[in-house]
PLY file of the C-alpha trace (Angstrom):
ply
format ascii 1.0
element vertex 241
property float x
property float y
property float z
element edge 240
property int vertex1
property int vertex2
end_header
-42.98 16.67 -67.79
-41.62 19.02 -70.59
-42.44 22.73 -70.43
-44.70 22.84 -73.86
-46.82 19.71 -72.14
-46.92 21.43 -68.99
-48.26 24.17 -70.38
-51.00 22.01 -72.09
-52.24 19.78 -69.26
-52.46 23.51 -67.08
-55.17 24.89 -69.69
-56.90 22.11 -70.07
-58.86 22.49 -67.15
-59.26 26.35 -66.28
-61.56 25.34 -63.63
-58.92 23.57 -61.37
-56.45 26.33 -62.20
-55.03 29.85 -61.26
-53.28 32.63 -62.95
-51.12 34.27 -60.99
-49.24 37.45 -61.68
-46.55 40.04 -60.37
-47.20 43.38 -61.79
-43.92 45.56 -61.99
-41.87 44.20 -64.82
-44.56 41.66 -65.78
-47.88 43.41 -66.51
-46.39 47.31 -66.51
-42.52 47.73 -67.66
-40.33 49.05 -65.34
-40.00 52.47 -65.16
-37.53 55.22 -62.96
-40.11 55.79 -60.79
-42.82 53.30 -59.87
-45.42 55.57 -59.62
-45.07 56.43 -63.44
-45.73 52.94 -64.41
-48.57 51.75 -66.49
-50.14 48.47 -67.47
-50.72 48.86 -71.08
-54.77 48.54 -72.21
-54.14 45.46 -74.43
-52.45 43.82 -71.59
-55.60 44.79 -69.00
-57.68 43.05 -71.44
-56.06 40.28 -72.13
-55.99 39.13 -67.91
-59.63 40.93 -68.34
-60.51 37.73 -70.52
-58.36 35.29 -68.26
-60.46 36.09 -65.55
-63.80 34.46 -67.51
-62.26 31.38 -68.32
-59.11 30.71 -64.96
-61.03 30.03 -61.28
-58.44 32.28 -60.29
-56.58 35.51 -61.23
-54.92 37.10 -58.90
-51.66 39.95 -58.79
-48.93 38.74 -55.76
-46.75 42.33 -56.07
-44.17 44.24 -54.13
-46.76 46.80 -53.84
-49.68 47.39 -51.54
-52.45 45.81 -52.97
-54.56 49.16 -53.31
-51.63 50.59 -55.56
-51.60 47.40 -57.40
-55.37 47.21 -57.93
-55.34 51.15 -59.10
-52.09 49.88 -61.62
-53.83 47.17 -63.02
-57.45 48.70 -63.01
-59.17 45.40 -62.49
-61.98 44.87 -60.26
-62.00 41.50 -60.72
-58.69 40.10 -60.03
-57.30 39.24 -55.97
-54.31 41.59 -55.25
-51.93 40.85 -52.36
-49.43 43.10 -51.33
-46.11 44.05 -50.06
-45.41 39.92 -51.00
-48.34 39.03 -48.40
-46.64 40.75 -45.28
-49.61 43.86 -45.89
-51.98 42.29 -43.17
-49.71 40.27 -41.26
-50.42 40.47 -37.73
-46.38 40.44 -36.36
-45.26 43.61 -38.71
-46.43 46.42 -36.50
-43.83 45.52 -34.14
-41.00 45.93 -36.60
-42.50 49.43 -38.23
-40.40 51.83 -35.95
-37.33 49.54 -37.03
-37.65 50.47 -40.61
-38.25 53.98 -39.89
-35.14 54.56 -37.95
-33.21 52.93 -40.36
-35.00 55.32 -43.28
-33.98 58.38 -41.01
-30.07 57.15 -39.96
-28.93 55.42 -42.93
-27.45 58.51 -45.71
-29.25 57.27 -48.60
-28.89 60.41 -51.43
-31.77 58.40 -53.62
-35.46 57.51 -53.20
-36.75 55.44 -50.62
-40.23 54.29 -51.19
-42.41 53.14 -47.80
-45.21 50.10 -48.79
-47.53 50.71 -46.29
-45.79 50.97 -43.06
-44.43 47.09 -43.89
-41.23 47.27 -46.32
-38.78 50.24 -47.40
-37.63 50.24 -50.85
-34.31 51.80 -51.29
-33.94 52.75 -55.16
-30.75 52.94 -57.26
-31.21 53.31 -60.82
-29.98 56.47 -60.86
-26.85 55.90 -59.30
-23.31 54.74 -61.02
-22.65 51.30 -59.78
-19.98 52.21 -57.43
-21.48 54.32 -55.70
-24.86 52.62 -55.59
-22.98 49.67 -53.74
-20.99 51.85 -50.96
-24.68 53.25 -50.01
-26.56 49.70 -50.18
-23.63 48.54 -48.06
-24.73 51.17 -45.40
-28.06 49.64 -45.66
-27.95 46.48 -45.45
-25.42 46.73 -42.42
-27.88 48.90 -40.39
-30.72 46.45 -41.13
-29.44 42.93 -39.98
-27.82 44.86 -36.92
-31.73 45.46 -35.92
-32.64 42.23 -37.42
-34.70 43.23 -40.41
-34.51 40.92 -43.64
-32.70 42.39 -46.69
-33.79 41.30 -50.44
-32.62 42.97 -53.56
-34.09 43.39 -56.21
-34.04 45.49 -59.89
-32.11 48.48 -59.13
-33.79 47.95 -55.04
-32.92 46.99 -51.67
-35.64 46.23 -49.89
-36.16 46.19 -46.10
-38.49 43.64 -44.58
-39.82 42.36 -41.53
-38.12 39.17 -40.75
-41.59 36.80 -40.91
-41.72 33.94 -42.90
-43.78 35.33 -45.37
-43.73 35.71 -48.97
-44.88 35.55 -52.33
-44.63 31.54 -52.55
-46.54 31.33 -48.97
-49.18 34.14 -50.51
-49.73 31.58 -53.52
-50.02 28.72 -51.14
-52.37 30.36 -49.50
-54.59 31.29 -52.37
-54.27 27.92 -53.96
-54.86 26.26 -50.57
-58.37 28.67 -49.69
-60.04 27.98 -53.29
-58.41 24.05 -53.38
-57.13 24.68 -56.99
-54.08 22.35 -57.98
-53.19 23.83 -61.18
-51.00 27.69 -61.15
-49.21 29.63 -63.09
-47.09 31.79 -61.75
-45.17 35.19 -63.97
-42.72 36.95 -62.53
-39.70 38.96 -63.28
-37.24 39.33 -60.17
-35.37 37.76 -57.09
-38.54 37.59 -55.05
-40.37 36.07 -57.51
-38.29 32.79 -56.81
-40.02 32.71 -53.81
-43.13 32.38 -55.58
-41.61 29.75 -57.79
-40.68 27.46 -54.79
-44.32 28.30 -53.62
-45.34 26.41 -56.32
-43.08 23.38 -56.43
-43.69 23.00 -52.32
-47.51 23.14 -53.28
-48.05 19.37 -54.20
-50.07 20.53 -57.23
-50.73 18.96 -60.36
-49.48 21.39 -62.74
-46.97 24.26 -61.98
-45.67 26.73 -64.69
-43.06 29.07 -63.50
-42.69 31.55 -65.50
-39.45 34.07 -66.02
-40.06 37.76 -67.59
-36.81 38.28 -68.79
-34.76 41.69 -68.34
-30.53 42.82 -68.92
-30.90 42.99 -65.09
-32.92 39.88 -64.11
-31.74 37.79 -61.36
-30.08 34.50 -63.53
-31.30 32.57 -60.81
-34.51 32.69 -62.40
-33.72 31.06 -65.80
-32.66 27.91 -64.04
-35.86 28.02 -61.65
-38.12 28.47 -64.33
-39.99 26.18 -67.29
-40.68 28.97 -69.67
-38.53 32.08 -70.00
-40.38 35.24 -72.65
-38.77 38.33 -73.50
-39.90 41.15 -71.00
-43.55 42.80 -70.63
-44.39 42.12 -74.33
-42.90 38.69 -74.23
-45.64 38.07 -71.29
-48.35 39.50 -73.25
-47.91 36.74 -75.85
-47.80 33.86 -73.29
-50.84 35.15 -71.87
-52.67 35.39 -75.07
-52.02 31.37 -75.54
-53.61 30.87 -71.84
0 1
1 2
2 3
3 4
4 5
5 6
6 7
7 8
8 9
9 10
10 11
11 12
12 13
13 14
14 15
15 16
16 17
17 18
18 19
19 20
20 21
21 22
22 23
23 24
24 25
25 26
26 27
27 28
28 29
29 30
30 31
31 32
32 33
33 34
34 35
35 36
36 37
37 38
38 39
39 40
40 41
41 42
42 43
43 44
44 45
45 46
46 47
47 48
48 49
49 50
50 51
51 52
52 53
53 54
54 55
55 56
56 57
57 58
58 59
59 60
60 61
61 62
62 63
63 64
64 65
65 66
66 67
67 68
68 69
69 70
70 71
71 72
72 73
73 74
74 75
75 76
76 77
77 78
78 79
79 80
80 81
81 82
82 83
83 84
84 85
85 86
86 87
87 88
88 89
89 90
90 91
91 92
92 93
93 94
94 95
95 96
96 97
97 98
98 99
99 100
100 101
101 102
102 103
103 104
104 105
105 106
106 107
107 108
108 109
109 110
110 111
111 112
112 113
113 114
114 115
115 116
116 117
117 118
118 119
119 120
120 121
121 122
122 123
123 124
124 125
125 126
126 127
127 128
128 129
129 130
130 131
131 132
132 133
133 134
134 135
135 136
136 137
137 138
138 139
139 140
140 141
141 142
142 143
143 144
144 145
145 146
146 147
147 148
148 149
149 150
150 151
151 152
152 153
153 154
154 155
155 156
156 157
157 158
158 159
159 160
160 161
161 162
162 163
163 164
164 165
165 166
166 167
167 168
168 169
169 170
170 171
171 172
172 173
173 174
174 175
175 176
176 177
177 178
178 179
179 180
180 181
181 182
182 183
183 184
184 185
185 186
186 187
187 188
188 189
189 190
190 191
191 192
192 193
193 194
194 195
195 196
196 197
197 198
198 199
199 200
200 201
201 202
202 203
203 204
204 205
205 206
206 207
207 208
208 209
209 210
210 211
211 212
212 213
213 214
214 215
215 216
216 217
217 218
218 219
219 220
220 221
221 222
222 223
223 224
224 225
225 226
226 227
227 228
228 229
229 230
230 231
231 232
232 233
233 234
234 235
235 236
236 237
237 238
238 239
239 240
């Protein structure tokens, strides 16, 4: 099935189907700081509207799902966070792990701490060589603990290592409601994981969808059916939904 078609049979019946959406890069551009970022009002509205017509709208992000939910400002979309780890019932165990490696590892940059779950080390405002002598450091002192290492746009993150992640957080959603139509927007490495969420999902219809960026993972353009050109690029596929 082409991508255009696929993209036809998946509206055709809203009531079998879910949108689902990452939120930095995707709904709010990305910004130095996270905290600065904003999901632009036309953007709100338009997955305002998808809400009345999909069974399902719901934000899978990097972020706790409170901080997502305040980001996006919409009641009535389903946020998970931290890629579904938030409430998982193993990650207290791994907690003091991430916080010694926060207090030994000499990172000179921001590290951001998703609810007691992940650490985000940030880069982006660090030349590249010495951005990769300090993410060295880190990702050496987390697999000699054994936490998981991802990286990201200008991130390392630090994760408990649980099978859990954004594809097994779509599953789930898609599995809880029975839907067997998705859609699923996203803009970086961990949004693959969503993508083979969807293809693992025995659905009907799966869209994968790329938000493309200079630093987007190119892994992404081969995983997905429809590629647009950053936040605005989004905005426009959404309109079409």
């Amino acid at each position: 099935m082409n991508a255009p078609v696929r993209l036809v049979r998946f509206r055709s019946e809203p009531g079998r189907a879910a949108v689902l959406l990452d939120v930095d890069g995707v709904l709010a551009p990305i910004v130095d700081r996270p905290e600065d970022a904003v999901v632009p009002d036309e953007t709100r509205r338009e997955v305002e509207r998808l809400v009345g017509r999909y069974a399902l709208v719901a934000c899978i992000s990097g972020r706790p799902a409170a901080d997502a939910a305040r980001l996006v400002g919409l009641d009535s979309v389903e946020y998970v966070g931290v890629h579904g780890l938030e409430n998982h019932p193993g990650v207290p165990q791994y907690t003091p792990l991430i916080e010694r490696l926060i207090a030994d590892v000499n990172w000179p940059w921001r590290v951001e701490t998703k609810a007691a779950v992940t650490a985000a080390f940030h880069y982006r405002e660090a030349g590249e060589d010495e951005a990769q002598a300090a993410i060295a450091r880190v990702v050496q002192g987390a697999e000699t603990v054994g936490l998981a290492v991802q990286q990201g746009r200008k991130v390392i993150e630090v994760r408990p290592p649980i099978d859990v992640d954004k594809g097994t957080a779509a599953q789930t959603l898609l599995a809880d409601r029975a839907l067997t139509r998705a859609l699923y927007a996203g803009d970086d490495t961990t949004d693959l994981d969503a993508f083979r969420g969807l293809d693992d999902a025995d659905l009907d219809v799966a869209v994968k969808v790329a938000v493309g960026s200079r630093e987007m993972n190119p892994a992404l353009l081969n995983a997905a059916d429809f590629v647009v050109d950053g936040t605005s690029g989004l905005l426009e596929l959404l309109r079409q939904l």
